[in-house]
C-alpha positions in Angstrom: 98.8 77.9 -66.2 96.8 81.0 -65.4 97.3 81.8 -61.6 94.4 84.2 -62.0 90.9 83.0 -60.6 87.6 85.1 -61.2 85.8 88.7 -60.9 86.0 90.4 -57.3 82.3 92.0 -56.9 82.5 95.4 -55.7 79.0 96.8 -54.1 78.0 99.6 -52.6 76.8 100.4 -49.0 75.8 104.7 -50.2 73.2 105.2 -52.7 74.3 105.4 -55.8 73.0 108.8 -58.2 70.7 109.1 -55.4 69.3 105.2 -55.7 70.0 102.9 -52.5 70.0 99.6 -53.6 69.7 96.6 -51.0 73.4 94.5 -51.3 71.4 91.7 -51.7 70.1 92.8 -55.4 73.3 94.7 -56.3 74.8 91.0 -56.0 72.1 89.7 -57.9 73.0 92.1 -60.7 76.7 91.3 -60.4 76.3 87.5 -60.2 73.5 87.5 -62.9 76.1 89.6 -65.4 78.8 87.5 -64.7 76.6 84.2 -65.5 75.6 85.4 -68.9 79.3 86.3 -69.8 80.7 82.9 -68.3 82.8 85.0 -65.8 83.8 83.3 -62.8 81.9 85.3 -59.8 84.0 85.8 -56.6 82.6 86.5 -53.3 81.8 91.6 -53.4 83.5 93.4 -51.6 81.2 96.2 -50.1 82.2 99.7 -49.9 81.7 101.5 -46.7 79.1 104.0 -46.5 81.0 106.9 -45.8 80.9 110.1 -48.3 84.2 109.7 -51.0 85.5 106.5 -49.3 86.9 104.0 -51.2 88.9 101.9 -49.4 87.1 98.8 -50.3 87.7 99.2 -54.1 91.6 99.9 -52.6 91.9 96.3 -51.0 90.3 95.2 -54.7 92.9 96.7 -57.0 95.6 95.4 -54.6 94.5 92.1 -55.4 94.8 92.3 -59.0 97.4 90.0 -59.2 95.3 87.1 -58.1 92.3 88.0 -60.1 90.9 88.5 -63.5 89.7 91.6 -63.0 86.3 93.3 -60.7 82.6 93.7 -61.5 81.1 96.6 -60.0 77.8 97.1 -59.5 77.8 100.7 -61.3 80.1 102.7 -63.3 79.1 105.7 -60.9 80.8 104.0 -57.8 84.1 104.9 -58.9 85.0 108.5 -57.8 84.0 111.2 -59.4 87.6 112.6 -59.5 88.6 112.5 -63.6 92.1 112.3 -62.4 91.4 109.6 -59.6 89.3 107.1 -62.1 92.4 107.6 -64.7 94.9 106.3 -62.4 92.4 103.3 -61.1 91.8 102.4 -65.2 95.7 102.3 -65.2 96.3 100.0 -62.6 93.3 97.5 -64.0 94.8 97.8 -67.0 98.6 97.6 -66.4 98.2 94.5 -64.1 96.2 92.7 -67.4 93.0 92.7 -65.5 89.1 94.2 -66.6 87.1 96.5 -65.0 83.2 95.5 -65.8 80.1 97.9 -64.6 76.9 95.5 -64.4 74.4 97.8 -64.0 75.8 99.7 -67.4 76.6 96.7 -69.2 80.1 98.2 -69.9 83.5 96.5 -70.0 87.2 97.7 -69.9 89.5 95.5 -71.3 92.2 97.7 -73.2 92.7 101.9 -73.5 90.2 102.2 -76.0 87.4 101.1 -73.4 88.1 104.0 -71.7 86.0 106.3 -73.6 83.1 104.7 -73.0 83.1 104.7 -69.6 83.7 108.6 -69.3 81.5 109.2 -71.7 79.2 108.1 -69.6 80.2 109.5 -66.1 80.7 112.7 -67.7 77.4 113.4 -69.3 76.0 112.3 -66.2 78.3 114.3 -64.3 77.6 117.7 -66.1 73.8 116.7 -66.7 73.4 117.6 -62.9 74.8 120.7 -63.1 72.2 122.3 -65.7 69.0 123.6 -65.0 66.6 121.1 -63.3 69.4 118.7 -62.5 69.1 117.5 -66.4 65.7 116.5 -65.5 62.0 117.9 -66.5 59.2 117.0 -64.3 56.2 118.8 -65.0 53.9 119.7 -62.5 51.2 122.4 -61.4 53.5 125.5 -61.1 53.5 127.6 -64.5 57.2 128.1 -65.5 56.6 131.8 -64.4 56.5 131.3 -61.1 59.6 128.9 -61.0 62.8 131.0 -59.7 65.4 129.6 -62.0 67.5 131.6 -63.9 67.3 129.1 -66.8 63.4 129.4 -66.4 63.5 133.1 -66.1 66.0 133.0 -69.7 63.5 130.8 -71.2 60.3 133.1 -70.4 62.5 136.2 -72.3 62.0 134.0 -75.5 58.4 132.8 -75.3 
C-alpha cells in the first residue's frame, strides 16, 4: 500500500519574470493541471514574498516522504542558483517523488527530465542578459539615437 497521498502546490507571493499573478489564479493553474493529469491536488504552499526566499518550497521537500511529489506554479520559482536547483532535483528525485511546473507544462520524473527544465531556465536566464533583455519592442526612437552598445555595433554594419 502506497503511504504516499497527492501533489503539494507550491505558489508564489513575488512576481514571477516580472508577472505578479493573484494566488487565486496560480491555484487555478495548479488545480486545473493536476485535473487533466488525474493527479491528486493537495492544499499550495505559498512562498513568502521576500527576494531569494525559499523557505516554503523547504517545508515542501521535507515532506516528500508523505507525498507524491509538488506542482509548482512555474519552473522560474525555483532559484536561479544552477547549483541550488541541482541539489532540489536530487532530493525530488532520490525520495521517488516528481517535480511538475504548470504554467510550463513540464514534468520531472527520472534524470533525464532534467534537461528540459534547464533548458528552459537557462535560455531564459541568459536571454535577459543580451541586448534589450532578449526582447525587441519597436517604437518611435530611430536605433541611432538608442545608447546601447549592441545598437551602436549594429549601426557599424548597416
Amino acid at each position: 500500500m502506497n503511504s504516499r497521498h497527492g501533489f503539494r502546490g507550491y505558489i508564489a507571493s513575488r512576481p514571477v519574470r516580472g508577472t505578479a499573478t493573484p494566488q487565486r489564479i496560480q491555484n487555478l493553474v495548479i488545480r486545473d493541471y493536476c485535473t487533466r493529469r488525474g493527479l491528486g491536488y493537495l492544499m499550495s504552499s505559498a512562498e513568502y514574498a521576500m527576494p531569494g526566499c525559499f523557505m516554503m518550497l523547504e517545508n515542501v521537500l521535507a515532506e516528500l516522504g508523505k507525498i507524491e511529489g509538488i506542482v509548482c506554479y512555474s519552473a522560474f520559482m525555483l532559484p536561479a542558483d544552477t547549483n541550488r536547483r541541482a541539489a532540489i532535483y536530487e532530493r525530488i528525485l532520490s525520495s521517488g517523488a516528481t517535480l511538475h511546473a504548470a504554467l510550463e507544462n513540464l514534468t520531472l520524473a527520472s534524470r533525464a527530465g532534467i534537461g528540459r527544465f534547464e533548458d528552459l531556465l537557462c535560455a531564459a536566464f541568459l536571454l535577459e542578459r543580451v541586448p534589450f533583455g532578449g526582447r525587441y519592442e519597436k517604437g518611435e526612437r530611430p536605433l541611432a539615437e538608442i545608447d546601447d552598445p549592441f545598437v551602436r555595433a549594429l549601426g557599424e554594419t548597416l
